[in-house]
C-alpha positions in Angstrom: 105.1 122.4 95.5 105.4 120.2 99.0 102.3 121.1 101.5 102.2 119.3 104.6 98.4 119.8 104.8 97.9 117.9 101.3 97.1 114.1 101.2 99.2 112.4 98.8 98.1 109.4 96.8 101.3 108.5 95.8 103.3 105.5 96.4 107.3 105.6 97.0 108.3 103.4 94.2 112.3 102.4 93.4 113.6 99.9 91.0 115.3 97.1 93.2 116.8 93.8 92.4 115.6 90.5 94.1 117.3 87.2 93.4 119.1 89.0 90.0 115.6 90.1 88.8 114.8 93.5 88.2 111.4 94.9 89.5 109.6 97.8 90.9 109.3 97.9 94.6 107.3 99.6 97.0 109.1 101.5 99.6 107.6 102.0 102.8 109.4 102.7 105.9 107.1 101.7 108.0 106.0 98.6 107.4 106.5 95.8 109.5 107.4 93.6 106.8 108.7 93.0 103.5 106.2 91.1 101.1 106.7 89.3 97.9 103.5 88.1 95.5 103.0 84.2 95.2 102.5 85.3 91.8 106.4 86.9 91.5 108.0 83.6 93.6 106.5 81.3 91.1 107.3 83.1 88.0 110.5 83.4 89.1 110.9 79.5 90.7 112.1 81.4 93.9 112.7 78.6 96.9 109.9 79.0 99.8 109.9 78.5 103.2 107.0 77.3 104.3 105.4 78.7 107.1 105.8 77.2 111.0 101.8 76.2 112.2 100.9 78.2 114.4 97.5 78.6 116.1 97.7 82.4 115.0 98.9 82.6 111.1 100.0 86.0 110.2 98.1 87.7 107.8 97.7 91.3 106.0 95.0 93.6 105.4 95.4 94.9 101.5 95.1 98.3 100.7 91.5 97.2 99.1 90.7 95.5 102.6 91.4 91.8 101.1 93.3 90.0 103.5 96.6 88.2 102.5 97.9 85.1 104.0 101.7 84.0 104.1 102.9 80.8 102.3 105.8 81.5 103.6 109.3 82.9 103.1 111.5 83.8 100.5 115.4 84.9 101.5 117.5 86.4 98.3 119.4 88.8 98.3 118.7 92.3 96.9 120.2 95.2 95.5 119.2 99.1 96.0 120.6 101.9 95.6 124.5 100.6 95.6 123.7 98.7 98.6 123.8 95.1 98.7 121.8 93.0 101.0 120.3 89.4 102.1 116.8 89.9 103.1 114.1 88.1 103.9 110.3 88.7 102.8 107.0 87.1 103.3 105.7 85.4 100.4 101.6 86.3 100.5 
């Protein structure tokens, strides 16, 4: 049963593929950008961008209220859903 006056809790979660790897991914519409862990890059010996200086270095706000800052940029290419794509997330 679907209630628009419910909360819901849940995360939109779909098995992707980043860079040939096969992981669980997040899906939100909304967001203004696409994130990868330091943790995943590493394990994985993804290539990073680094970041450009800047005066004003993006950061993120976690869901816990930890804030996340970029170390840069990862482009690979991904797979969902029978689509294929090159995309590029921030590495945090």
């Amino acid at each position: 049963i679907v209630s628009d006056d419910a909360p819901s809790n849940t995360a939109l979660t779909a098995t992707v593929t980043v860079a040939d790897i096969v992981t669980p991914a997040i899906v939100d519409t909304g967001a203004s950008h696409s994130l990868l862990s330091a943790a995943f890059v590493h394990q994985h010996h993804l290539l990073v961008v680094p970041p450009t200086p800047s005066p004003n270095p993006v950061s993120f706000t976690a869901a816990n209220g930890s804030t996340l800052h970029t170390a840069g940029t990862v482009t690979a290419p991904v797979t969902f859903a029978d689509s294929n794509i090159k995309w590029t997330f921030t590495v945090v």
